[in-house]
N, C-alpha and C positions, 0 to 999 in steps of 0.2 A: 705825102700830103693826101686825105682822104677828101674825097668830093663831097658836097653838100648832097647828093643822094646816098652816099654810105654814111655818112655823120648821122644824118637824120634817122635811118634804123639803131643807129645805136643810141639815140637820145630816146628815141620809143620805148627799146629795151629797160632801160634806165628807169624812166617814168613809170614805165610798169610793174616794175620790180618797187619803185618808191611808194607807188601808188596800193601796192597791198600793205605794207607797214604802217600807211596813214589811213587804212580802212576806208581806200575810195579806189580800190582796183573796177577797171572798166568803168568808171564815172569821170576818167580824164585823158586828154586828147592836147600835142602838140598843136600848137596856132604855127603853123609854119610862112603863113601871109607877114606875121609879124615878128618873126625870128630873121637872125641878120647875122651876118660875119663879121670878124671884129682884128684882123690879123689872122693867127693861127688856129682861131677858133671861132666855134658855131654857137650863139647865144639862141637856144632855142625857149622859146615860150609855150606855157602851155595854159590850161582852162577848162573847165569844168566841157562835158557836150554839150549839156543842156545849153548852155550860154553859148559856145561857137557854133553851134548849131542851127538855134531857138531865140537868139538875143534875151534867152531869160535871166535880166541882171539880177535876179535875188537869187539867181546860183552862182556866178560870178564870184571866182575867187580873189581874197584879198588878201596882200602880203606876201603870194608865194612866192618860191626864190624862184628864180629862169636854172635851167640849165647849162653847163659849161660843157661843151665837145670836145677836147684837144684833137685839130683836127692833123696832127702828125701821128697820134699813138690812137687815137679814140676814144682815151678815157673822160669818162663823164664825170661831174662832180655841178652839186648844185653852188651859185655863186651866195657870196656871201651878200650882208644887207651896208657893206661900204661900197662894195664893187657894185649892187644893184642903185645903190645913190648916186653914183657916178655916171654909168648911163642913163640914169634919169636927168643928171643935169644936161648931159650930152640932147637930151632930148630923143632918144634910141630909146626909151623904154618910159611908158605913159602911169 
């Protein structure tokens, strides 16, 4: 089982490597304040700098999926938008 400080490098990795395919490399940053365990996995969040930064809500992204860590293997994969309504209803994800 990998700890919440090797998960969170590889969710970095992840985002960054996602973050060039969506043409916003260097423009996004894990919220690790608001990222949380969920069993065997790290639901990492993430956010524009400007905004977790800066509190500038008109960069503030909307709609993106969090992050999935398998924290037995480390593979990352983003959650889908039934798993993301689920911890919304949980109240885990705003």
């Amino acid at each position: 089982m990998l700890a919440k400080e090797v998960a969170f490098p590889q969710a970095e990795r992840f985002l960054a490597e996602k973050s060039k395919e969506w043409g916003e490399e260097g423009a996004l940053r894990l919220d690790k304040e608001n990222s949380f365990s969920d069993g065997d996995t790290l639901i990492a969040l993430y956010d524009t700098i400007a905004y977790l930064d800066h509190g500038d809500e008109k960069q503030r992204l909307g709609g993106n999926m969090p992050i999935e860590v398998d924290m037995r293997t480390g593979t990352c994969r983003l959650l889908s938008f039934e798993e993301v309504l689920e911890y919304m209803n949980k109240g885990l994800i705003q």
